[in-house]
C-alpha positions as CSV (number, residue, x, y, z in Angstrom):
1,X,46.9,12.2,-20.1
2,X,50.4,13.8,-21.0
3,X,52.0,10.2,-19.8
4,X,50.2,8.3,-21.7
5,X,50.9,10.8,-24.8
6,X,54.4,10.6,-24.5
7,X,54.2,6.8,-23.7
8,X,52.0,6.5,-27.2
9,X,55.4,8.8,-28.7
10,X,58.2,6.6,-27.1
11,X,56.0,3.8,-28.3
12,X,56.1,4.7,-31.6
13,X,59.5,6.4,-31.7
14,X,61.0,3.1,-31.2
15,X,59.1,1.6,-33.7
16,X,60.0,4.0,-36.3
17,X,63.8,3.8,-35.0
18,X,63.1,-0.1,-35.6
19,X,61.4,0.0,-38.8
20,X,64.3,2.7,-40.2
21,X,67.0,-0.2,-40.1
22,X,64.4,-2.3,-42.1
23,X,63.9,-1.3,-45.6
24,X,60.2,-2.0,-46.9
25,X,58.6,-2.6,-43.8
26,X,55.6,-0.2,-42.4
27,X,56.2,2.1,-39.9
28,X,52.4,2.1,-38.5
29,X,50.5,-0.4,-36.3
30,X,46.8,-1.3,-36.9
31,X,44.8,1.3,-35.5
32,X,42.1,-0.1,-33.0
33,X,38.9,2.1,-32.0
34,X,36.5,-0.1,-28.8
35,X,34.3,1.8,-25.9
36,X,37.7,2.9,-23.7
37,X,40.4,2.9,-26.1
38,X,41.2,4.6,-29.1
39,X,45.1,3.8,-30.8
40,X,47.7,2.1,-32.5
41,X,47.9,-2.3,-31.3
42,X,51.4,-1.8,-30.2
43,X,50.7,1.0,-27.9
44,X,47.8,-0.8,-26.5
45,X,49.5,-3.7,-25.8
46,X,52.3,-1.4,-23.6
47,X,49.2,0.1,-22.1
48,X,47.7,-3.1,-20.8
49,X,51.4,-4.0,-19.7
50,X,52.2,-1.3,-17.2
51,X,48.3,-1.5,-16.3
52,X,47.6,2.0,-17.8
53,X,44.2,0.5,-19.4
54,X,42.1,-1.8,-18.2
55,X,41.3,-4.4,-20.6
56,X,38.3,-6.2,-18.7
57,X,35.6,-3.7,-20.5
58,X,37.2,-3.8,-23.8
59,X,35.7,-6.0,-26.1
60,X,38.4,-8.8,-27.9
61,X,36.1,-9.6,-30.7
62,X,35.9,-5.7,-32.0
63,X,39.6,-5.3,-31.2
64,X,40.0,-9.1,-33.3
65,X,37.7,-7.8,-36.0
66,X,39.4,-5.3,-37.1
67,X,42.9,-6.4,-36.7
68,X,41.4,-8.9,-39.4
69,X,40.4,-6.0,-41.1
70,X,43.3,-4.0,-41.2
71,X,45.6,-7.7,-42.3
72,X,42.9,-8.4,-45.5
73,X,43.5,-3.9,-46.6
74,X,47.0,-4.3,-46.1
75,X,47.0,-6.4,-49.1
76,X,51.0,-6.3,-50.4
77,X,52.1,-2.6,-48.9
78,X,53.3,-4.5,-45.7
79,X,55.7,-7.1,-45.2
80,X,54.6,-10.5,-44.0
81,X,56.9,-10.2,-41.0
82,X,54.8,-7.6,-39.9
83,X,52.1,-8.5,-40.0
84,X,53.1,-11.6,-38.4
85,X,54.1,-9.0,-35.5
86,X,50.5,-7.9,-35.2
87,X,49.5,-11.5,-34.9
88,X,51.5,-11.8,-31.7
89,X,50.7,-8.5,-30.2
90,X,47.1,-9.5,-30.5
91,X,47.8,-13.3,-29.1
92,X,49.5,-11.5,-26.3
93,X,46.3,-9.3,-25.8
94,X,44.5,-12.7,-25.6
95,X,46.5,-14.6,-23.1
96,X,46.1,-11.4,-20.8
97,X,42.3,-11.6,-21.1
98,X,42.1,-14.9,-20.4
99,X,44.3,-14.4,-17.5
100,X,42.1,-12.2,-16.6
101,X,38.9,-14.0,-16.9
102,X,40.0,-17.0,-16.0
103,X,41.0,-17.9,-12.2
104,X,44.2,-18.4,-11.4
105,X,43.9,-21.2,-9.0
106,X,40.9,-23.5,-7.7
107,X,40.4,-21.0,-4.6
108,X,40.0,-18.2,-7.0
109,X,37.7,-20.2,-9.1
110,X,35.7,-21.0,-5.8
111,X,36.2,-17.8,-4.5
112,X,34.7,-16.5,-8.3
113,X,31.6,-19.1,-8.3
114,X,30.7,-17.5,-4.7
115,X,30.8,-14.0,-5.6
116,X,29.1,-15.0,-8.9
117,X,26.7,-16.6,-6.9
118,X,25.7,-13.6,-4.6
119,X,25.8,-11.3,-7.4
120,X,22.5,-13.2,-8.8
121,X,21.2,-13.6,-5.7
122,X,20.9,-9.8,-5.7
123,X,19.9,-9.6,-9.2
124,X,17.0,-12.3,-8.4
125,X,16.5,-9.9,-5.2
126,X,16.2,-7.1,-6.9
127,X,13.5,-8.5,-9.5
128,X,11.1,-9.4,-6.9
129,X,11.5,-5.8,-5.7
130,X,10.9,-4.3,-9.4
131,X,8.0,-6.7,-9.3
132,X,6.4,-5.5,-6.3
133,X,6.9,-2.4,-7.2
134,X,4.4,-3.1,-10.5
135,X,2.0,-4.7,-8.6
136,X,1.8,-2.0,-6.0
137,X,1.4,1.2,-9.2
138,X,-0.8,-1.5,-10.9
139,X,-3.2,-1.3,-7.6
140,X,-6.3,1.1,-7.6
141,X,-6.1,3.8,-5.6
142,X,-8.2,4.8,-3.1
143,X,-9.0,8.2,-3.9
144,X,-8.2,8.5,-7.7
145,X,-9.9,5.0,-9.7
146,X,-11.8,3.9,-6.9
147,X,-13.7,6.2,-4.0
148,X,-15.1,4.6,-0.7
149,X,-19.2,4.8,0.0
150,X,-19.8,8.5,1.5
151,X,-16.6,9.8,1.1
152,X,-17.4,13.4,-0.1
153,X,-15.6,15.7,-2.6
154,X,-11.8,16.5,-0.7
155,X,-11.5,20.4,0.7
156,X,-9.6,22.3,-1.5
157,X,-6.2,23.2,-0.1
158,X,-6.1,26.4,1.8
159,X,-4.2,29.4,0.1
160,X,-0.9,29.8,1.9
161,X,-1.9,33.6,3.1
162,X,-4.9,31.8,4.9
163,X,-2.8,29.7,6.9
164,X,-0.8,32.3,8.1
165,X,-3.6,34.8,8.7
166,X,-5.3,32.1,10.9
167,X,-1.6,30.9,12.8
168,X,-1.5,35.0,13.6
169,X,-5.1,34.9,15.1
170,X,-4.7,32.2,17.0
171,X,-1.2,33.4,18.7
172,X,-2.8,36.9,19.4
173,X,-5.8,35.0,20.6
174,X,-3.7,32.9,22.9
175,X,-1.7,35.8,24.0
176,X,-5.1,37.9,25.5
177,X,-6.0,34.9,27.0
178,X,-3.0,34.5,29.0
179,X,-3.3,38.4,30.1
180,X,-6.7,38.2,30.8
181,X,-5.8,35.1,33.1
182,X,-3.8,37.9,35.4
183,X,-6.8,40.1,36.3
184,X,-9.6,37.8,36.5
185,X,-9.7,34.0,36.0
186,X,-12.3,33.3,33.0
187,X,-15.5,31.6,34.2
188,X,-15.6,27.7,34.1
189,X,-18.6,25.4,31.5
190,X,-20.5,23.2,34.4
191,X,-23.3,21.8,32.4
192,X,-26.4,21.1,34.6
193,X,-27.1,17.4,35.0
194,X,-30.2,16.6,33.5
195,X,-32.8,15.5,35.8
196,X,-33.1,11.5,34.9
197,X,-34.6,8.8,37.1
198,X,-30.8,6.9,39.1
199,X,-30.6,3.8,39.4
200,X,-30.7,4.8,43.8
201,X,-34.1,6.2,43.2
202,X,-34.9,2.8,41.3
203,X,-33.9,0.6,44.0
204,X,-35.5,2.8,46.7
205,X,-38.8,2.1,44.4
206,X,-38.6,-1.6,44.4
207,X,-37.8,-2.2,48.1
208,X,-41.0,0.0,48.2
209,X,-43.2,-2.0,45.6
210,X,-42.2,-5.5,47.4
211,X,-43.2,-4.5,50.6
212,X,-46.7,-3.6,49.2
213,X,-46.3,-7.0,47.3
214,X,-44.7,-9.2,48.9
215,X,-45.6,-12.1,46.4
216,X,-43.8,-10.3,43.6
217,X,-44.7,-8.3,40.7
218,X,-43.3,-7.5,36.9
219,X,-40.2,-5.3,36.7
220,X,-42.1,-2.7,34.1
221,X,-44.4,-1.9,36.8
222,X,-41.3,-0.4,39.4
223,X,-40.8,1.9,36.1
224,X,-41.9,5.8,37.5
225,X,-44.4,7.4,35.3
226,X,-42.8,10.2,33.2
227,X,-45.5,13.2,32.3
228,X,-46.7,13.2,28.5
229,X,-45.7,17.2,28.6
230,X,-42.3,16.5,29.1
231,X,-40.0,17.9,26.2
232,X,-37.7,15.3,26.7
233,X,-40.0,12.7,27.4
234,X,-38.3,9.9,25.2
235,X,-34.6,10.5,27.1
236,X,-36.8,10.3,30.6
237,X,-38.5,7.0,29.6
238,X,-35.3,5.3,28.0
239,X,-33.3,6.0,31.7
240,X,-36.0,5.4,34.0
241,X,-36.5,1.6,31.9
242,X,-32.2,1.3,32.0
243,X,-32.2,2.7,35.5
244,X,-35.1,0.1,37.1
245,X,-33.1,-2.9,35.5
246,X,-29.9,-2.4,36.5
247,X,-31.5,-1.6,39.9
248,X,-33.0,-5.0,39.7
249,X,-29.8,-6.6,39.2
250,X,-27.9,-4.8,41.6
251,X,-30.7,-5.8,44.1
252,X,-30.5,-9.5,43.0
253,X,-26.8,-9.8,43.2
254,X,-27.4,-8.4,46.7
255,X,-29.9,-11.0,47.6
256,X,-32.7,-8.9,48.3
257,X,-34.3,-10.1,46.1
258,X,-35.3,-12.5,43.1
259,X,-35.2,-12.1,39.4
260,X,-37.1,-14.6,37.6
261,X,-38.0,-14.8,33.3
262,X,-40.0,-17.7,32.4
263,X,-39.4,-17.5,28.9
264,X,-36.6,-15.6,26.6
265,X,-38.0,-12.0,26.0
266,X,-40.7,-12.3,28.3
267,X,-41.9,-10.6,31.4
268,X,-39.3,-9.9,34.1
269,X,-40.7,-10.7,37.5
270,X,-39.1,-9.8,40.7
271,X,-40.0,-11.4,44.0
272,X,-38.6,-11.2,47.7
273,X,-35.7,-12.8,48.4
274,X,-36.9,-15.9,51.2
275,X,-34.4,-15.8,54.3
């Protein structure tokens, strides 16, 4: 910042140490205001020069409108020579933005079209994103405008305390069990196998029934009887039916004997297998 200060004072020291040997002309340089610069032409023109300020970002057609603005309120107070002098100063600023803009040779300007091409490329990219992203907001969601069949009202969350009251439980709980482990192991859950009709006790029962009749005999009639008192007497009559017909295919596959349906869904008939 203090450079460029006392490059803006050289700059306008030697104007004034210019102007002083010319009677009647103005001392002063049209002052320019744009988005990154604020100063005299003159001293914006050294600026650009010794690359102090970049003049890609500042706009030509502000800087242009109010150089015209400044030569039509200058009316007769300054000299046509200088104002001439502004007109070159601002050519100048002209030729070095169109240097700027324009490539230098036709690699650049290949080199330019490229880049320019990739940079829309992304742009294009980045619209399909944006776009997806709509869509997916614009969705329902499952939870908030739209609920699924059953789904009951959510839990409400847990206060934190709870959490940490039941992570403490569960440690000290975990903790007793391992010392209890050290005197006496803790008893292991065997659940009793219910008493069901096997599929051995169902094959045993069909070699029986085909000896007594040898010429064969439905398959519902090798099902054991289950007692009406029976509490579970649904469970016993559902296994001992699964447990005779998997017997009798077992059997069959064997080759002790034959499985024969006439019809779909009818009667199941099994018969000695002939040697």
């Amino acid at each position: 910042m203090g450079e460029a200060l006392d490059l803006e004072e050289t700059a306008r020291g030697e104007g004034q140490g210019r102007d002083a040997h010319e009677p009647g002309r103005n001392q002063t340089s049209p002052h320019l205001r744009v988005e990154g610069f604020e100063g005299p032409l003159d001293f914006l023109l050294e600026m650009v020069r010794r690359q102090r300020v970049d003049l890609g970002p500042l706009s030509i057609l502000r800087l242009t409108d109010q150089l015209v603005e400044a030569i039509e309120n200058s009316g007769g107070g300054i000299r046509l020579e200088r104002r001439a002098d502004w007109l070159v100063m601002a050519s100048q600023l002209l030729l070095l933005k169109a240097q700027l803009l324009a490539p230098a040779s036709p690699e650049a300007a290949e080199e330019a079209g490229a880049e320019a091409r990739r940079r829309l490329e992304q742009l294009d990219e980045l619209a399909r994103m944006r776009a997806g992203v709509e869509w997916l907001a614009a969705r329902p969601e499952l939870g908030r405008e739209v609920f699924a069949r059953g789904q009951g009202a959510p839990a409400p969350p847990r206060p934190q305390a709870e959490l940490y009251v039941a992570f403490l439980e569960a440690t000290l709980a975990m903790l007793e069990d391992r010392e209890g482990q050290g005197a006496e192991a803790p008893p292991t859950y065997r659940p009793a196998p219910p008493d069901l009709w096997r599929v051995s006790d169902a094959m045993l029962r069909i070699a029986e029934l085909l000896q007594e009749h040898p010429g064969g005999l439905p398959l519902e009639r090798c099902v054991p009887v289950v007692t009406p008192m029976a509490s579970d007497r649904p469970l016993r009559l559902r296994a001992a039916v699964a447990s005779t017909l998997v017997a009798g295919l077992e059997l069959a596959r064997e080759r002790a004997l034959n499985v024969r349906q006439d019809e779909p869904f009818g009667s199941i008939t099994v018969e000695t297998a002939q040697p």
